[in-house]
N, C-alpha and C positions, 0 to 999 in steps of 0.2 A: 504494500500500500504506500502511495509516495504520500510526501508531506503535505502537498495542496489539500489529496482526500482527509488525511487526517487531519488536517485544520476544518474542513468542509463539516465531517462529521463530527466533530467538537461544535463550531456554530450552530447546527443543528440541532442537536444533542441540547444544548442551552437554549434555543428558541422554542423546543419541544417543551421543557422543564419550566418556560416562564422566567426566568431568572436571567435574561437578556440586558444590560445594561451598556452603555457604553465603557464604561468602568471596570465591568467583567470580560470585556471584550478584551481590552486592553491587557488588562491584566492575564488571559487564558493566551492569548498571540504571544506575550514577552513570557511569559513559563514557556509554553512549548519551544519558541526559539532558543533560550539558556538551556534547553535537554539537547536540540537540535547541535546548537555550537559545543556544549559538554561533548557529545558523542562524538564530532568530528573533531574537537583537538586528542581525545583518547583516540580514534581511530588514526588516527596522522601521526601518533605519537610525540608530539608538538612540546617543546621546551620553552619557559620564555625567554628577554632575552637577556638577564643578568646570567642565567644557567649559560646560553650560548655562549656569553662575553667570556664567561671563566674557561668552557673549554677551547675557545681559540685560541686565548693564552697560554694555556697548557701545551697545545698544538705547535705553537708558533715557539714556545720553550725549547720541546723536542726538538723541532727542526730543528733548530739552531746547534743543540747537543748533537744531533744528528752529522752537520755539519762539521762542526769541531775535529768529530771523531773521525773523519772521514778523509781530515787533511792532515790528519795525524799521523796516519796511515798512509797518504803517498809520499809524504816527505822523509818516512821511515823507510818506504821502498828506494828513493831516490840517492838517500844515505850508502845503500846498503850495494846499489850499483858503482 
């Protein structure tokens, strides 16, 4: 069932019930979309982005160690010839 129907069938659902306000309207649209946005950042796996910020750092750390280590190693080969 896509979202449009189950929004459909929510208005409905509440116009049948008599409890139709603009108020409730509002309010049943912004829940169902904060379930709608919940689901898709868990399904996306989605980080914010102090989380991001620190593992870029982290990243950007590495390489750099990564680097180091790597010229470490041809200038020890270049010795050694």
């Amino acid at each position: 069932m896509s979202n449009s129907e189950k929004l459909l069938k929510t208005l409905s659902s509440l116009v049948e019930n008599g409890i139709l306000t603009s108020k409730d309207i509002k309010k049943e649209i912004s829940t169902d979309l904060k379930f709608t946005r919940d689901k898709l950042i868990n399904k996306f796996q989605l980080v914010s982005r102090e989380e991001f910020e620190i593992l870029k750092k982290l990243v950007q750390k590495q390489e750099l160690a990564i680097r180091k280590l790597s010229n470490r190693k041809k200038t020890k080969k270049v010795k050694k010839s």
